[in-house]
C-alpha positions as CSV (number, residue, x, y, z in Angstrom):
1,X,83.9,97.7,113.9
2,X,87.2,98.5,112.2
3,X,87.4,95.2,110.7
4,X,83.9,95.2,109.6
5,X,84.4,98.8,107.7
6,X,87.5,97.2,105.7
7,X,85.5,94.0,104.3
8,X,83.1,96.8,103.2
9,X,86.4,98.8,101.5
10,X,87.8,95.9,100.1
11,X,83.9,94.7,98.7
12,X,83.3,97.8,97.3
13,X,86.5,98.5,95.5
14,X,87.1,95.0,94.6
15,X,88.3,94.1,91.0
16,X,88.8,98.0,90.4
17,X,92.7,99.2,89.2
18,X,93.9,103.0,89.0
19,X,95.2,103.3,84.8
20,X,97.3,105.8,83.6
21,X,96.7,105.8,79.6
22,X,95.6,102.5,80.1
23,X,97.9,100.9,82.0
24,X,98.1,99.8,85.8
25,X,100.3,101.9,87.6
26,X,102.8,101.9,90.4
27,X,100.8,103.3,93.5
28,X,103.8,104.5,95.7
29,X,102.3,105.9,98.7
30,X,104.2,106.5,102.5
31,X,103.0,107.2,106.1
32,X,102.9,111.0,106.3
33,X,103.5,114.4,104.3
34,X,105.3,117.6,105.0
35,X,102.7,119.5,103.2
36,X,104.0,118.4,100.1
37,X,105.0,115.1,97.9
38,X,107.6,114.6,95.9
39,X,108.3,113.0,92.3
40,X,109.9,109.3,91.0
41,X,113.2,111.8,90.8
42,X,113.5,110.9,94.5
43,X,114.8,107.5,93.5
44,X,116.9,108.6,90.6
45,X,114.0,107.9,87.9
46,X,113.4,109.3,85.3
47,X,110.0,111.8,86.5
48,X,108.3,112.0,82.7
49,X,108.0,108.1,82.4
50,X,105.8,108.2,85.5
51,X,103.6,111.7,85.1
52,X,101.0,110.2,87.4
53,X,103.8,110.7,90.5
54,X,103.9,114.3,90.6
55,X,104.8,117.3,93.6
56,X,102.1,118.7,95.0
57,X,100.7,120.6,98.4
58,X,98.6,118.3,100.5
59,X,95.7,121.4,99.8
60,X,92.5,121.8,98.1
61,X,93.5,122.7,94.6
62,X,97.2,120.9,95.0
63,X,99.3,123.8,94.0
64,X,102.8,123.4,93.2
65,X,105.5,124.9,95.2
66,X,109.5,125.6,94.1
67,X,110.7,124.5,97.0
68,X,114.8,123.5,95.5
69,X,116.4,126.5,96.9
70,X,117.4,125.7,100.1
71,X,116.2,129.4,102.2
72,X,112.8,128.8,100.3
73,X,112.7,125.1,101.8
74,X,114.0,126.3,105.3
75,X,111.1,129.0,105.2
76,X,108.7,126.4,104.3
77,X,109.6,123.7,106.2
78,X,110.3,126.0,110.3
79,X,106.1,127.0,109.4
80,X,105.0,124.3,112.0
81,X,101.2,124.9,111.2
82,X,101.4,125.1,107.4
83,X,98.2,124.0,106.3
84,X,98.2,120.7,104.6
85,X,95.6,117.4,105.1
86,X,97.7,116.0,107.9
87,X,98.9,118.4,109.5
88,X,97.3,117.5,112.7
89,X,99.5,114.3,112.7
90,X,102.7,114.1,114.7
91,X,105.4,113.4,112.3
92,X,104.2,116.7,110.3
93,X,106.6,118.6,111.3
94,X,109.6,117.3,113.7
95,X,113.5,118.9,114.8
96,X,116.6,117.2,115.9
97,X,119.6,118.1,116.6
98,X,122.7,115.7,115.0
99,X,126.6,116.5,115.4
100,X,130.0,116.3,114.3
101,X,131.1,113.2,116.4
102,X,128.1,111.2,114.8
103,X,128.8,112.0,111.1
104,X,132.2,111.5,111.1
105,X,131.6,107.6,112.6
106,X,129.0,107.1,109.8
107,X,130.9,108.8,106.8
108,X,134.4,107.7,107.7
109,X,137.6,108.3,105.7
110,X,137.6,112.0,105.7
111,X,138.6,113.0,109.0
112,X,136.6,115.2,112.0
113,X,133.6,116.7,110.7
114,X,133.4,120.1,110.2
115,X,130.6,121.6,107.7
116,X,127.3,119.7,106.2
117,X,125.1,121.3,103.4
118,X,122.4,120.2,101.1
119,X,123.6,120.8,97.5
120,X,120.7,119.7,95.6
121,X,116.7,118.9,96.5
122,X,114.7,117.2,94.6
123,X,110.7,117.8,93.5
124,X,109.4,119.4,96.8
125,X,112.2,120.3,98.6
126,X,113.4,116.5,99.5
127,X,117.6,116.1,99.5
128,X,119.1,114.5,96.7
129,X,122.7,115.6,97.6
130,X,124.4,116.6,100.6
131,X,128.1,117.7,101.1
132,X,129.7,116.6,104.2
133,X,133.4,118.4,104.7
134,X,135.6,117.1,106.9
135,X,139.3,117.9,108.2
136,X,141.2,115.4,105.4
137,X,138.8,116.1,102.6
138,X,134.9,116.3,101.6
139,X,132.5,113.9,100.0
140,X,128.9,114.1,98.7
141,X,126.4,112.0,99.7
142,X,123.6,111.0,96.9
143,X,120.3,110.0,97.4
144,X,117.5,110.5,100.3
145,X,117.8,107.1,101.9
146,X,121.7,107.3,102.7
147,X,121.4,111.5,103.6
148,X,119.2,110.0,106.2
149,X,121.1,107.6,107.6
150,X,123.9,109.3,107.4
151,X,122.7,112.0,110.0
152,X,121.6,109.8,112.6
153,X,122.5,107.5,114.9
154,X,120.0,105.5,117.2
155,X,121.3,107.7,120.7
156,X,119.9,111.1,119.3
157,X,116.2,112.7,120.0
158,X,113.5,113.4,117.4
159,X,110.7,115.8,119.0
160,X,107.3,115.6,117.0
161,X,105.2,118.5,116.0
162,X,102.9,117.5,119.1
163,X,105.5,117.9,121.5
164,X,106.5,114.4,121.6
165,X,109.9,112.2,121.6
166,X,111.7,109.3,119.7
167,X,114.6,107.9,120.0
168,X,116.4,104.7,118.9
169,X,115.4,105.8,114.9
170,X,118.3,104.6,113.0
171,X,117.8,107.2,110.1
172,X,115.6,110.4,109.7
173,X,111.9,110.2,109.4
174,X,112.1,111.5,106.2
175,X,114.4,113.6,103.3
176,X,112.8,116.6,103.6
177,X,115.0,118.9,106.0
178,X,116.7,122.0,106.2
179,X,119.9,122.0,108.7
180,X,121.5,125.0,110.4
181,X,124.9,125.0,111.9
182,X,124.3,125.2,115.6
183,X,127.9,125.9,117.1
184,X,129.5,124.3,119.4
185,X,128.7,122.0,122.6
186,X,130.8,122.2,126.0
187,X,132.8,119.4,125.2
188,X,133.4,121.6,121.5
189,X,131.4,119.3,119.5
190,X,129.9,121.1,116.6
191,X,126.3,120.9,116.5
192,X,123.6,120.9,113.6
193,X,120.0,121.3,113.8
194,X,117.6,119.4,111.5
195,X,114.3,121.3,110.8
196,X,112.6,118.4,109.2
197,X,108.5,117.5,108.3
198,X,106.9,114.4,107.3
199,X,107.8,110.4,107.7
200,X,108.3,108.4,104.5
201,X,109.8,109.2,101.1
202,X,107.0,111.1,99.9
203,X,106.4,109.9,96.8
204,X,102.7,109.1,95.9
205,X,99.7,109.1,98.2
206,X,100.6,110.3,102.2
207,X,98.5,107.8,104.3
208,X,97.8,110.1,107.1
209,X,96.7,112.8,104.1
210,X,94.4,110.4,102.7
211,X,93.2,110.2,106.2
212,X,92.8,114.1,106.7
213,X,90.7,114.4,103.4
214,X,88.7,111.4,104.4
215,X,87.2,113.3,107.7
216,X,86.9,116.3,105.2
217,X,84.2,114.1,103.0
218,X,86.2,112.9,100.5
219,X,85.5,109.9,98.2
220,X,88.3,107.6,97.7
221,X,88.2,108.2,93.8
222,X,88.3,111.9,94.8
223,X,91.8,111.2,97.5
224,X,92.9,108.6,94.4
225,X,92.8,111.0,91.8
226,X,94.5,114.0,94.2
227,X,97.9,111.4,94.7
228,X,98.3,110.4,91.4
229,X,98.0,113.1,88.5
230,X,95.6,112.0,85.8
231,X,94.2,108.4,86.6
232,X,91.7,106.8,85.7
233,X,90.0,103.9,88.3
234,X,88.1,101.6,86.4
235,X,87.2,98.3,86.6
236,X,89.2,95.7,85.3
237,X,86.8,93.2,82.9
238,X,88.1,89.7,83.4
């Protein structure tokens, strides 16, 4: 059973700790990837005092990817069956569609919508700063948590990579998104469409990636040691 094959994971790893020069670290992990992970810069952090949280593609031989221009992103991030260890999962790859009447009731104080555009992406792609313009003035949103909620509200549709829906989300499954004007709706709403991939902040060790290079044979040392960027897992003497 389930329960009987996580005594055994908890007996056999029991008492062991994943160093980093010596020292325990911060194991940051999140549900699922967009193919890639992100770094501690994601929080505002300072990326070099944590080297073990690093971006990398969910592939064999991690490669990294410049992925802070925003048409390199939007290239990456439309290829629905990029290859990556969870792919197969359904928040690897979702679209939504937000709009002009939604922003303006969460940003407030700078009039009717008009124009939204990410202006900076972190390690990976993920949005660090997005510039919302309005009729009586602009202002820039900072950090992926807030550009999130920010572009959603409850009422509006996410559709999965497998063809499925959610609704009632009260923020986006994750920063990592490209977004594309997409005109006007009959009542002359303006429109935006939200390319997006993965569900979490994508810092660390993706869950469902774990998962895909589990089925693939890996070890757990091996799927450990992929997440976080030179560890050690030893066991702690007491």
């Amino acid at each position: 059973s389930s329960d009987g094959r996580t005594a055994e994971a908890v007996e056999k790893t029991y008492g062991k700790m994943l160093l980093y020069g010596g020292e325990p670290i911060t194991t940051y992990y999140f549900s699922t990837s967009c193919g890639i992970t992100t770094d501690n810069g994601v929080w505002g952090g300072d990326p070099e005092k944590t080297p073990y949280l690093i971006s990398a593609t969910l592939q064999p031989g991690r490669k990294a990817l410049n992925l802070t221009d925003n048409g390199d992103f939007a290239a990456f991030i439309k290829k629905a069956d990029y290859p990556s260890y969870d792919a197969s999962f359904p928040y690897y790859r979702w679209t939504a569609t937000t709009n002009a009447n939604v922003l303006t009731a969460n940003m407030g104080g700078i009039g009717q919508v008009e124009d939204i555009q990410v202006v900076e992406r972190g390690a990976g792609g993920v949005a660090k700063k997005l510039l919302v313009k309005g009729t009586e003035g602009e202002k820039t949103i900072s950090g992926q948590d807030r550009i999130r909620s920010v572009l959603w509200d409850a009422s509006l549709t996410i559709y999965r990579n497998d063809g499925s829906k959610a609704s009632g989300w009260r923020s986006l499954p994750s920063g990592f998104i490209a977004i594309e004007d997409a005109g006007k709706n009959d009542q002359g709403v303006r429109q935006f469409k939200i390319y997006g991939g993965g569900y979490g902040h994508g810092v660390g060790m993706s869950q469902n990636g774990a998962q895909g290079m589990a089925k693939e044979g890996a070890t757990y040392e091996e799927i450990l040691k992929f997440f976080y960027e030179g560890v050690a897992v030893e066991e702690l003497k007491p």
